[in-house]
C-alpha positions as a printed Julia matrix, in Angstrom:
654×3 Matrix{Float64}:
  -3.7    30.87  -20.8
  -3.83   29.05  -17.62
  -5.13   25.02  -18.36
  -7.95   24.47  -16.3
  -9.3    20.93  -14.89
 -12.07   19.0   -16.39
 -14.36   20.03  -13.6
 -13.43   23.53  -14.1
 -13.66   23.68  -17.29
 -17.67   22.61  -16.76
 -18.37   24.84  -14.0
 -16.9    27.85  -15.73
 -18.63   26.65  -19.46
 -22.26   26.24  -16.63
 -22.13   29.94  -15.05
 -21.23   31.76  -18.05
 -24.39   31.23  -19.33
 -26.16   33.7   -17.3
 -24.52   36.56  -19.09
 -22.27   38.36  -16.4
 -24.31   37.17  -13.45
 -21.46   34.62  -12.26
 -18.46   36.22  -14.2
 -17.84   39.23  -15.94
 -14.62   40.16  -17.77
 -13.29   36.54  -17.0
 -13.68   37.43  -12.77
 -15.54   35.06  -10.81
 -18.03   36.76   -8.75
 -17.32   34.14   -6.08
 -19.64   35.79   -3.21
 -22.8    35.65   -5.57
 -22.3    32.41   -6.46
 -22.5    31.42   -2.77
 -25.11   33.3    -1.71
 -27.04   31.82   -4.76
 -26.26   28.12   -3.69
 -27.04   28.91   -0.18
 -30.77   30.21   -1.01
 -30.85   27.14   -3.31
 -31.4    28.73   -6.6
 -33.24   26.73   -8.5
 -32.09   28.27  -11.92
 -28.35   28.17  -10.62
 -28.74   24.69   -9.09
 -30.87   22.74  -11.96
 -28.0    24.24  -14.94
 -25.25   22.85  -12.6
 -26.85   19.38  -12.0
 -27.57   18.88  -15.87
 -23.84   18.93  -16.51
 -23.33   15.2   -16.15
 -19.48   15.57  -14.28
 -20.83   17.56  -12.08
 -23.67   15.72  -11.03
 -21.69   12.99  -10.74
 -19.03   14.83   -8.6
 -21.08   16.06   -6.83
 -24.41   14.08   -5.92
 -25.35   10.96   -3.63
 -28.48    8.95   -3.29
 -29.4     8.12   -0.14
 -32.79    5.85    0.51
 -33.33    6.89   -3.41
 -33.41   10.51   -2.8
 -30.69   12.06   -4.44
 -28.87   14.67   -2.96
 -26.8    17.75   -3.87
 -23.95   17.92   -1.64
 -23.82   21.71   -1.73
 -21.52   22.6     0.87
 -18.81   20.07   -0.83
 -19.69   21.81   -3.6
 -19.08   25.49   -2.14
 -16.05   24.97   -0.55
 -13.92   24.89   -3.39
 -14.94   28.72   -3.82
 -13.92   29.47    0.04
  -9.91   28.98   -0.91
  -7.75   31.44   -2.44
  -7.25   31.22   -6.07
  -8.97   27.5    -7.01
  -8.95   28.29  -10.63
  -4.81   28.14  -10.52
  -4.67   25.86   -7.14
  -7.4    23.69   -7.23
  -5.64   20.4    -5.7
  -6.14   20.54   -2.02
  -7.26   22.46    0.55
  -3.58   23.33    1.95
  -2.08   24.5    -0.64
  -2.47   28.06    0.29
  -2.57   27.6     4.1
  -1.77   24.76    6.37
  -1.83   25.19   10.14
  -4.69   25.08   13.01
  -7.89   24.81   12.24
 -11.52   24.19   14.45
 -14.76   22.48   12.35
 -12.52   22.4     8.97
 -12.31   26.57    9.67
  -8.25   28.12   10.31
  -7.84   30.21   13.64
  -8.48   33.19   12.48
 -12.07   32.33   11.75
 -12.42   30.68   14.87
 -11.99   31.26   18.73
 -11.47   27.45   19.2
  -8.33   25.51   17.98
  -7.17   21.8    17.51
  -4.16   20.81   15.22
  -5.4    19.59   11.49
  -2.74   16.84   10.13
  -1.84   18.56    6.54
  -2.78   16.4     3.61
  -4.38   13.63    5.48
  -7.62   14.11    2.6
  -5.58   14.12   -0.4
  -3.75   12.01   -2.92
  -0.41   11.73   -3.45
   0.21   12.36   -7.55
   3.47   11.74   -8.38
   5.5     7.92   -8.45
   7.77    6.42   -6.43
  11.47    7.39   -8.38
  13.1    10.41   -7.65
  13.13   11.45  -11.28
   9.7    12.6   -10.49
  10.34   15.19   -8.38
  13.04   16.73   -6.98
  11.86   16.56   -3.33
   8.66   15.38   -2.66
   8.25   17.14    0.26
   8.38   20.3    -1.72
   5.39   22.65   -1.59
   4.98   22.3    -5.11
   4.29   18.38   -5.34
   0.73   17.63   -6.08
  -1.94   17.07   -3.56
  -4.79   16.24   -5.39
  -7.52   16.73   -2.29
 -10.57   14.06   -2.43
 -13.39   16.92   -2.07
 -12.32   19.8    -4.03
 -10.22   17.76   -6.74
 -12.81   14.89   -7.0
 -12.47   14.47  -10.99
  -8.6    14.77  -10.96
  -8.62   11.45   -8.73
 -11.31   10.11  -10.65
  -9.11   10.34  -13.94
  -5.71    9.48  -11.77
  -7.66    5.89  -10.97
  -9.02    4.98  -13.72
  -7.67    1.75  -15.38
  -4.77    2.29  -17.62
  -3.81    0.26  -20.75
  -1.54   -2.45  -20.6
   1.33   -2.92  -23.54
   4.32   -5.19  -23.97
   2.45   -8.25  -22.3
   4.58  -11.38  -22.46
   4.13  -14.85  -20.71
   7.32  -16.78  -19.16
   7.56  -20.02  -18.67
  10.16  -22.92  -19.14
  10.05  -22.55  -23.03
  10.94  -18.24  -22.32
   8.59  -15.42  -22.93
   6.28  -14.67  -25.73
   3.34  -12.75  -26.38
   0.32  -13.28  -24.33
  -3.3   -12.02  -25.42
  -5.16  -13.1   -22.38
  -4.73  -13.82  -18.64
  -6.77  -16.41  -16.8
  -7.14  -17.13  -13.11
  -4.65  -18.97  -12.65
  -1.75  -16.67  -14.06
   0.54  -15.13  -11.88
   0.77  -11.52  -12.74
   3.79   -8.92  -12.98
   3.1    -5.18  -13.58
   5.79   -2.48  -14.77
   4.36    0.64  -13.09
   3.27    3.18  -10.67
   2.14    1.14   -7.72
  -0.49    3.21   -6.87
  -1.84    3.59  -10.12
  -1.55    0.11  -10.77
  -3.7    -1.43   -7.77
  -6.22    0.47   -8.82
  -5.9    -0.77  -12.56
  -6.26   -4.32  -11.12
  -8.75   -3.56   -8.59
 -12.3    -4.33  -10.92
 -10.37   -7.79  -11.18
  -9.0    -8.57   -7.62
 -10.45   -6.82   -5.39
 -11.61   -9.14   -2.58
  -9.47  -11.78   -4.16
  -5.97  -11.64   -2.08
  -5.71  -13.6     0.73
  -2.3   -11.69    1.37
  -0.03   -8.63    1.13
   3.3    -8.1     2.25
   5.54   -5.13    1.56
   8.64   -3.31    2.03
   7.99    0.29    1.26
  10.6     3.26    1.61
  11.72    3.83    5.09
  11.48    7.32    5.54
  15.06    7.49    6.81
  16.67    9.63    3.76
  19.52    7.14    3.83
  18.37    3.71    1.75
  20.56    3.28   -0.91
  17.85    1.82   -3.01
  16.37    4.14   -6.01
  13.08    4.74   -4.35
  12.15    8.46   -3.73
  12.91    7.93    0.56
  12.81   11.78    2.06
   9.64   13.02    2.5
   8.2    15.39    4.99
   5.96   13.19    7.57
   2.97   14.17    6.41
   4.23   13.4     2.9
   5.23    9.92    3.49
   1.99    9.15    5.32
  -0.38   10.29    2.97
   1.99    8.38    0.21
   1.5     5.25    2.05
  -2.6     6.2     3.32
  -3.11    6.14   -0.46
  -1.53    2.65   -1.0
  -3.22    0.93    1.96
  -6.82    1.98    1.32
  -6.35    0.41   -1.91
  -4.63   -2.13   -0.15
  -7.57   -2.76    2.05
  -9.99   -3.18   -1.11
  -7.92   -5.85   -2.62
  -7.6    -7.9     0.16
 -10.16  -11.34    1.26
 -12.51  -10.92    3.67
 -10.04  -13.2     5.51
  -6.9   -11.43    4.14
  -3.64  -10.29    6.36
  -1.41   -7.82    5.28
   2.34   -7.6     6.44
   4.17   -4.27    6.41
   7.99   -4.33    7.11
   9.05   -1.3     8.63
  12.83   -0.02    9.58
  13.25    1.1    13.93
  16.18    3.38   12.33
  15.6     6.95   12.52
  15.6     9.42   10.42
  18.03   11.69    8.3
  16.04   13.14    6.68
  16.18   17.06    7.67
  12.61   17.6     7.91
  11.79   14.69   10.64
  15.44   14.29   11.91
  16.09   11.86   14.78
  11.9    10.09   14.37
  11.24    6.57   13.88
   8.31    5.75   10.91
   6.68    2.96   12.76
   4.45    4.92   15.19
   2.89    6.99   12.93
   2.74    3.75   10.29
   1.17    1.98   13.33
  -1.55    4.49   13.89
  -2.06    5.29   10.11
  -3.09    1.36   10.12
  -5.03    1.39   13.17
  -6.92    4.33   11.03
  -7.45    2.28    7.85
  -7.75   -1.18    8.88
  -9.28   -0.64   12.78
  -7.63   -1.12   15.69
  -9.63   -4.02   16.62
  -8.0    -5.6    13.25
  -4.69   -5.17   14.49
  -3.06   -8.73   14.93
   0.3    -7.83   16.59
   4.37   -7.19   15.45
   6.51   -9.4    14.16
  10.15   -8.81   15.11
  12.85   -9.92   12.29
  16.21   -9.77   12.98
  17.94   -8.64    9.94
  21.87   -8.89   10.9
  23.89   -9.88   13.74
  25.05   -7.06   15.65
  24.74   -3.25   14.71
  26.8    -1.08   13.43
  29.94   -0.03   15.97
  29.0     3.36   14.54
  25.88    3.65   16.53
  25.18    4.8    20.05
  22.17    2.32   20.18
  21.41    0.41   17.19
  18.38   -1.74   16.91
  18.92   -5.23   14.66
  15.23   -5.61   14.28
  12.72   -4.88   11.59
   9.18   -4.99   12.92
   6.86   -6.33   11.16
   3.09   -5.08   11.79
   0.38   -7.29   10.68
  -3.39   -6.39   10.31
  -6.32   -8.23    8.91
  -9.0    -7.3     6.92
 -11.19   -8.35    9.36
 -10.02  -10.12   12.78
 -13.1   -12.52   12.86
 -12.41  -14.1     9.91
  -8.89  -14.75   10.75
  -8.39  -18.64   11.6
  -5.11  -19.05   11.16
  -2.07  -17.4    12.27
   0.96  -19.75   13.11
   3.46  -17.42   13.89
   2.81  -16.35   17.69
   4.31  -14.06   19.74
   2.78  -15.78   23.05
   4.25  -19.08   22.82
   6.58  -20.27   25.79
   9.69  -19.3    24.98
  11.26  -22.19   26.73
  10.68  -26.52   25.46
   7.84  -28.18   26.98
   8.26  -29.14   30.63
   6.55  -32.28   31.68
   3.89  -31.04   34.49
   3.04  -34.65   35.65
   6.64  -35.42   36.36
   7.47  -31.68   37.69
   4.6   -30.91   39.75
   6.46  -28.23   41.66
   8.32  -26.47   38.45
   7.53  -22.92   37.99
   5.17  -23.72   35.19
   0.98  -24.4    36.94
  -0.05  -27.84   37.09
  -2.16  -29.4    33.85
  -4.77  -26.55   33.49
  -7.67  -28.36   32.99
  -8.34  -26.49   29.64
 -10.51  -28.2    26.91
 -11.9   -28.09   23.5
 -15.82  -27.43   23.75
 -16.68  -28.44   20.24
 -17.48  -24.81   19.14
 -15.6   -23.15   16.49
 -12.43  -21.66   18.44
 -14.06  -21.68   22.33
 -12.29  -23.32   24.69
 -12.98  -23.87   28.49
 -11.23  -23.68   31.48
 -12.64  -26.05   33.94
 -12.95  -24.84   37.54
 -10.91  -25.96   40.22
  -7.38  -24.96   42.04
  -4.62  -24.28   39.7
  -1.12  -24.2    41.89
   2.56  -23.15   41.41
   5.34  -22.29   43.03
   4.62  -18.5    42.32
   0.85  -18.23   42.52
  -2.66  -20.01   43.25
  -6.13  -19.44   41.94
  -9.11  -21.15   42.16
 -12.18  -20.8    39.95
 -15.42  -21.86   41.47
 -16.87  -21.98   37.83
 -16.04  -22.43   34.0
 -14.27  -19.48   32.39
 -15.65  -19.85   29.09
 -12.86  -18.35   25.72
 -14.18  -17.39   22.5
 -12.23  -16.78   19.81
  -9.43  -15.58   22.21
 -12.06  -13.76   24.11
 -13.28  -14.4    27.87
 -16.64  -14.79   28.56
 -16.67  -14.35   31.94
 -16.04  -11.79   34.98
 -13.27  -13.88   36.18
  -9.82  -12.52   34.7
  -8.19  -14.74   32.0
  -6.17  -12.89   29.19
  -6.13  -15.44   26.41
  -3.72  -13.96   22.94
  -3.26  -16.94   20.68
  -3.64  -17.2    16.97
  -3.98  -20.74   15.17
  -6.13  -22.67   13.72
  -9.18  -25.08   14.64
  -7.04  -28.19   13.75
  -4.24  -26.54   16.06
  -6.57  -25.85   19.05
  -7.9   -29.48   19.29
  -4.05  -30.74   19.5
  -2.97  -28.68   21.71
  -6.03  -29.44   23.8
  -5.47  -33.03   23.78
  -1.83  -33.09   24.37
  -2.57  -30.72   27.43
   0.07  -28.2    26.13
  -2.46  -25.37   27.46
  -1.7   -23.57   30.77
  -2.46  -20.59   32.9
   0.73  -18.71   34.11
   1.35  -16.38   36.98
  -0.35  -13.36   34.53
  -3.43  -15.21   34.39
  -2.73  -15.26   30.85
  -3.75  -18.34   28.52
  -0.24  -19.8    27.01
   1.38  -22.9    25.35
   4.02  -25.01   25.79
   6.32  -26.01   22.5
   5.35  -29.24   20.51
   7.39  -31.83   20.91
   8.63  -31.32   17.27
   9.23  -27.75   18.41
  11.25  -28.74   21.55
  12.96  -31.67   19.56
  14.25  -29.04   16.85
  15.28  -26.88   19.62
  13.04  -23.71   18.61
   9.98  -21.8    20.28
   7.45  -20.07   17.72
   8.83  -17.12   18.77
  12.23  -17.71   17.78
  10.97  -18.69   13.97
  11.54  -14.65   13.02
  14.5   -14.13   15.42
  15.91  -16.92   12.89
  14.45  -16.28    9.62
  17.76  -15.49    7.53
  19.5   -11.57    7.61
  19.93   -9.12    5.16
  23.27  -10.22    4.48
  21.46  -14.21    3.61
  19.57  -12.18    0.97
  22.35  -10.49   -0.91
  24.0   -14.11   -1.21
  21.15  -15.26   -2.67
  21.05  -13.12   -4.97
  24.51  -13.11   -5.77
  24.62  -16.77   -6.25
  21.96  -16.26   -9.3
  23.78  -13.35  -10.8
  27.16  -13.64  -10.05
  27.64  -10.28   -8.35
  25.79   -7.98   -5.67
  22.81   -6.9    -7.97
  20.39   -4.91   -5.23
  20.88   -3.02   -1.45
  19.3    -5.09    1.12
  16.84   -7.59   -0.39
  14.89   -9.56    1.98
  15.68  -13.2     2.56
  13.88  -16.34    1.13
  13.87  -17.78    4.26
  11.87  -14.5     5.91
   8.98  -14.61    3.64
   8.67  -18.51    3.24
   7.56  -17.98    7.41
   5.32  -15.48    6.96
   3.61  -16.47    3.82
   3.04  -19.92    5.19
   1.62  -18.43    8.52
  -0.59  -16.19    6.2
  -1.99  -17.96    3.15
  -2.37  -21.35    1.77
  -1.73  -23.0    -1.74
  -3.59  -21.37   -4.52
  -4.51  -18.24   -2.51
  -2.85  -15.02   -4.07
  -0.02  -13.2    -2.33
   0.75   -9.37   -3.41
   4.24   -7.6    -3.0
   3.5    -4.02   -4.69
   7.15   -2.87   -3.52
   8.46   -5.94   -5.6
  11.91   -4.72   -5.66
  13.84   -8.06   -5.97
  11.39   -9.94   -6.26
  12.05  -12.31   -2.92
   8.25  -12.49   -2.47
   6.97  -13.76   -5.63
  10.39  -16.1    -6.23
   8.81  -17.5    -2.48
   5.15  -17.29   -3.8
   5.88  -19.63   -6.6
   8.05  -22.32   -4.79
   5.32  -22.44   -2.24
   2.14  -23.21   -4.59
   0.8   -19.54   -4.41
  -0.46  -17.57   -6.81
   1.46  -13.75   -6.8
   0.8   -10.29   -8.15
   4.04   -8.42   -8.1
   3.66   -4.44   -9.03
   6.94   -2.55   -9.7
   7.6     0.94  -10.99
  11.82    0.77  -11.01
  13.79   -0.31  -14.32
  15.48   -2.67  -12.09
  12.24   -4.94  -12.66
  13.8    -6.11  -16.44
  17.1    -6.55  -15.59
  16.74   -8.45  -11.74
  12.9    -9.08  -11.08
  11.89  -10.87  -14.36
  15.2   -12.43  -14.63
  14.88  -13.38  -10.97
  11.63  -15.26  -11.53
  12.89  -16.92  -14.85
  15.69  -18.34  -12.86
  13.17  -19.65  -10.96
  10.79  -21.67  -13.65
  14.16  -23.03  -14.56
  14.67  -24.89  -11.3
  17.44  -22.7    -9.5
  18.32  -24.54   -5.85
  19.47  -20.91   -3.56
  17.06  -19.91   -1.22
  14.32  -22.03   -0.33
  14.35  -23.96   -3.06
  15.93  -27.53   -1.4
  13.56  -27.35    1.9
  10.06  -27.04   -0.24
  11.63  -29.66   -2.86
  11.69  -26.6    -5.39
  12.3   -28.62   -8.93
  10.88  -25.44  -11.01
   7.9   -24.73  -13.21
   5.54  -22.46  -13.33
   4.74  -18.85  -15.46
   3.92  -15.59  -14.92
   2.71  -12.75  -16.91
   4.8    -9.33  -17.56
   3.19   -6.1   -18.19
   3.96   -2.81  -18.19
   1.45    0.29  -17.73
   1.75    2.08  -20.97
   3.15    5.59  -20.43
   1.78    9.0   -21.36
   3.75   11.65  -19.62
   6.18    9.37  -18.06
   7.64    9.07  -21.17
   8.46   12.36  -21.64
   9.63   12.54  -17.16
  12.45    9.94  -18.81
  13.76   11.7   -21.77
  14.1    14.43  -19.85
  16.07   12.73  -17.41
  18.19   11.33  -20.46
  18.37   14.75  -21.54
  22.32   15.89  -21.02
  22.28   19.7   -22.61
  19.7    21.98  -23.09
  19.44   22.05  -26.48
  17.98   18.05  -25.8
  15.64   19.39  -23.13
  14.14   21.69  -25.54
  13.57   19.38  -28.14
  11.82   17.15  -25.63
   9.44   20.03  -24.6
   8.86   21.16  -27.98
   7.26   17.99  -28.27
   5.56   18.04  -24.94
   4.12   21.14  -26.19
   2.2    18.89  -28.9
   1.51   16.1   -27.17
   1.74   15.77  -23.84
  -0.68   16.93  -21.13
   0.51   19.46  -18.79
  -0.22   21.21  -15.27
  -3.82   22.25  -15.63
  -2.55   25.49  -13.29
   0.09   26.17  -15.98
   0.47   29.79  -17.36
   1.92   28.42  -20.73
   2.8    32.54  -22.02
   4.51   33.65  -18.5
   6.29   29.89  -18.43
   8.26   30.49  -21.79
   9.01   34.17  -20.73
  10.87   32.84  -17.87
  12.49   29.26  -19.71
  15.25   31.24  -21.07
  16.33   32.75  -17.9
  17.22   29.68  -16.44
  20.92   28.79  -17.04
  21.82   25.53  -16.2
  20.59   22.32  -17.32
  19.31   20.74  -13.62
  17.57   24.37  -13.64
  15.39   23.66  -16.66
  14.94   20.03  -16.63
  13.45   20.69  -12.94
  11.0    22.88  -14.18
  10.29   20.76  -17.31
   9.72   17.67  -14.72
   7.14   20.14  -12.59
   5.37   21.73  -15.63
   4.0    17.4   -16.43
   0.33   16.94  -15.61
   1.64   13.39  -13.07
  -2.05   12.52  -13.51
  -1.43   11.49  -16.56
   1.19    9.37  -16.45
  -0.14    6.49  -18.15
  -2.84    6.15  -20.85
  -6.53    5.33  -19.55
  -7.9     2.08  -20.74
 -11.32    4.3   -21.49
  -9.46    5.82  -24.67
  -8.16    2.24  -25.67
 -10.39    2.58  -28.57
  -9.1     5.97  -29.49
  -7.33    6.06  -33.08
  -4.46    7.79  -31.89
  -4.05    5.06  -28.59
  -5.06    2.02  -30.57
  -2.26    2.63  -33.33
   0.64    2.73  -30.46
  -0.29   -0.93  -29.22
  -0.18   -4.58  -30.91
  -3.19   -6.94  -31.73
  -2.1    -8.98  -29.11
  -1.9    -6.62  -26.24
  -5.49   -4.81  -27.77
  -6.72   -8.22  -26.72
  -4.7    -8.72  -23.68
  -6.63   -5.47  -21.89
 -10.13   -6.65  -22.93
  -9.51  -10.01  -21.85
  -8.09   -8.5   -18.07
 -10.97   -5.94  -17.98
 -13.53   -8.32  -19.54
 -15.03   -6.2   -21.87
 -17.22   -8.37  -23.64
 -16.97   -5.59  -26.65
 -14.04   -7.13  -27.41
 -14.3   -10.47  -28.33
């Protein structure tokens, strides 16, 4: 007996009231059910909207009115077999397609990116799925699967909560606003436990997600099908997006390598990452790239080898951003002394001032001469915000803030050059230290500074590539201020929250990997104790400071590890025998016709596979809903009980 989906299961429990009307010997009469919702039958229509899922699937109010959103509503019944496939749209059939119809329903044809509605289900670790590009990982599509996503984002219960600070770790039954905050977990499933608490609280994000490339030595799942690995990222953003300020900035680190995987062979990531952000954030929101460079030379190996990472930054809205100290537009050369050097290739003192108005500056008319050009304007060009206002041609791209736009005003360290572009010359400081802004990333530690760091705390190479301290102390000081809260979902190491801490920030680190116990925590303890790597001499770093562990308490992902544990067969069955009682599996699962075929498969990696697939991966973890449940409540302490009312602040449980 195939086990249905909630919604389903209410649909099919709605039309088999009218007798054999709708179905008849267990057959959905698809076609009348249609044609009834088309000619809005009121009998059909009014049984449907009294189930309370469905009308909360399925409805919208709009000026008050509330509104049936049929067609949503009828399309799961236009695609092949929903009762067994109901996650997305493409399961059955992915190709070209005209007004959300394939080509052979239409005469007119544009390409349709596959999955670009849906949900990734399944984690981050390759012991999830064997290849996650694989036709038989879980799409869970946002129109026809509403209530699967629904239940995949709900809040899940929190268990083994423990506070660390410089006396160790102990239990911890609540978390206030000031706590820093470390999650065990899915990522994705986690931001959107913390969401009714943060969102519109983080000032900023940065992350290092998967590559794409098939080669990172890490233990993240990294080969995916392109589609795959954008709609695994579109999923993390748009939550992203929702935690963020209203002046928030988000960093994303990408790798210039390309590809091995098979699938996508020989592409770079960062395009398509590029315009998957342009589609979340808006392109006006896009601030610019930051280019690190991560080691000295490439490998000899390599035709042509890029040493960069690029690192794309967007805000959550560009109008709120006011500051930004980490330019890509700065003079790349020290400050040249115009009054002295009249004739240098640099223009003559611009004549650019501060007009008192948030972020507007003016550039006064008159004849502005070099070497290479002259122009003359016969009025003010007037700059807002970066902005001209004015038919006369001035590109102006900085970022700083208000403080920063006075100085450089006064110092005259503003000037027009031979692009009619707005630009800067170096502070003094700068010049004296012998850097431009734009060499701050070009000299923000390598790869290779970050496994020394981390070897000098544990005594040997511990983690593949960790970011350096030095990296993220630049950009989280260019993108947040003391007390704001930085998030690093992809915690890995944890390089951004050891930063976060020795730079007065407040961090949320989010980490599914079992590497989190035995590097991140231990990382971050380190840390409270006063360790001097890293950072830790040029911010004064003495130690201090807590944070708060906790780890999503698993469901099914219990059972995805013992199976992994699992070294015969005779262990893999004893693990599903008690799946069978416990555990929640594939709602499209034919239980009967599963355990015909178990026994013909002979090897181990054979059966544990189809174990792994056979897991419902929307539930993973236990919801927080059920918290109350007899058989939930009796698997977690008093303390952490009170833990997960005090972080969702239900009042019902004080």
């Amino acid at each position: 007996m195939a086990i249905e989906s909630r919604i389903m299961e209410h649909v099919r429990s709605v039309l088999e009231r009218f007798d054999n009307k709708y179905i008849e010997n267990g057959i959905l009469k698809k076609a009348k059910v249609i044609e009834d919702l088309d000619n809005y039958d009121r009998d059909l229509m009014s049984a449907l909207l009294d189930d309370r899922l469905i009308h909360d699937t399925y409805t919208e109010k709009i000026s008050d009115v509330e509104i049936f959103k049929v067609n949503q509503f009828i399309e799961m019944f236009e695609f092949k077999n929903y009762w067994e496939d109901s996650y997305t749209r493409y399961s059955n059939k992915i190709g070209l397609t005209s007004g959300g119809k394939f080509i052979d329903e239409s005469t007119d044809v544009v390409l349709d990116f596959p999955f670009k509605d849906t949900v990734l289900k399944a984690g981050m670790s390759k012991e999830d799925v064997e290849d996650a590009g694989d036709a038989n990982e879980q799409f869970l599509n946002e129109v026809l699967a509403k209530s699967e996503i629904d239940e995949l984002f709900e809040p899940k219960v929190f268990k083994n909560v423990r506070k660390y600070d410089r006396s160790g770790g102990g239990e911890q039954s609540s978390l206030s606003d000031d706590d820093n905050l470390v999650i065990k977990g899915n990522n994705l499933i986690a931001l959107h436990s913390i969401k009714r608490r943060y969102a519109g609280k983080v000032k900023m994000i940065y992350i290092d997600p998967p590559y794409n490339t098939g080669s990172d030595s890490f233990e993240y799942n990294d080969h995916f099908k392109r589609s795959t690995w954008l709609t695994f990222m579109k999923n993390r953003l748009e939550i992203a997006r929702e935690l963020l300020s209203k002046d928030g900035l988000i960093f994303v680190n990408i790798d210039s390598s390309r590809s091995n995987c098979k699938s996508i062979k020989g592409t770079t990531m960062e395009p398509y990452l590029h315009i998957l952000m342009d589609n979340i954030f808006g392109e006006s929101n896009y601030i610019g790239t930051l280019d690190w460079k991560k080691k000295k030379q490439p490998s000899f190996l390599s035709r042509i080898a890029s040493v960069l990472d690029h690192i794309i930054v967007f805000a959550k809205d560009e109008k709120n951003i006011d500051k930004l100290s980490i330019s890509t537009t700065t003079d790349n050369t020290k400050r040249i002394d115009n009054q002295s050097n009249p004739k240098s290739e640099r223009l003559v003192k611009a004549g650019v001032k501060y007009m008192g108005k948030e972020n507007d500056l003016v550039i006064k008319a008159g004849e502005y001469t070099s070497r290479s050009m002259s122009v003359t304007y016969d009025r003010d060009v007037v700059i807002k915000n970066g902005r001209t206002v004015s038919d006369v041609v001035i590109t102006a791209n900085w970022r700083t803030n208000q403080s920063n736009i006075d100085q450089y005003c006064n110092d005259d360290l503003l000037y027009i050059n031979s692009s009619k572009t707005l630009r800067r010359f170096v502070t003094d400081e700068e010049a004296s230290k012998g850097k431009t802004m734009t060499d701050l990333l070009l000299d923000s530690g390598q790869n290779q500074d970050g496994t020394n760091e981390l070897i000098a705390l544990f005594g040997k190479k511990v983690f593949d590539t960790p970011k350096p301290e030095k990296l993220l102390c630049h950009l989280i000081k260019a993108g947040s201020n003391k007390g704001n809260i930085v998030l690093d979902f992809f915690m890995g190491s944890a390089t951004t929250q050891a930063v976060a801490m020795k730079m007065g920030r407040r961090f949320i680190g989010i980490e599914q990997m079992d590497y989190i116990e035995t590097i991140s925590v231990p990382r971050l303890q380190k840390v409270i104790e006063g360790e001097q790597g890293g950072i830790s001499k040029d911010v004064g770093w003495q130690g201090g400071g807590s944070f708060v562990y906790a780890e999503l308490m698993e469901k099914n992902q219990g059972y995805l590890h013992d199976l992994q544990k699992a070294t015969n067969v005779k262990e893999l069955m004893r693990v599903y025998d008690r799946m069978k009682e416990n555990a929640d599996l594939d709602f499209r699962l034919d239980l009967e016709k599963f355990e015909e075929e178990l026994p013909k498969l002979g090897s181990v990696e054979e059966r544990r596979r189809e174990l792994v697939r056979i897991l419902d991966k929307n539930q993973l973890y236990y919801n927080y809903a059920n918290i109350d449940d007899a058989d939930v409540r009796d698997l977690i302490t008093d303390s952490d009980y009170q833990f997960n009312k005090s972080f969702y602040n239900d009042k019902d449980g004080e």
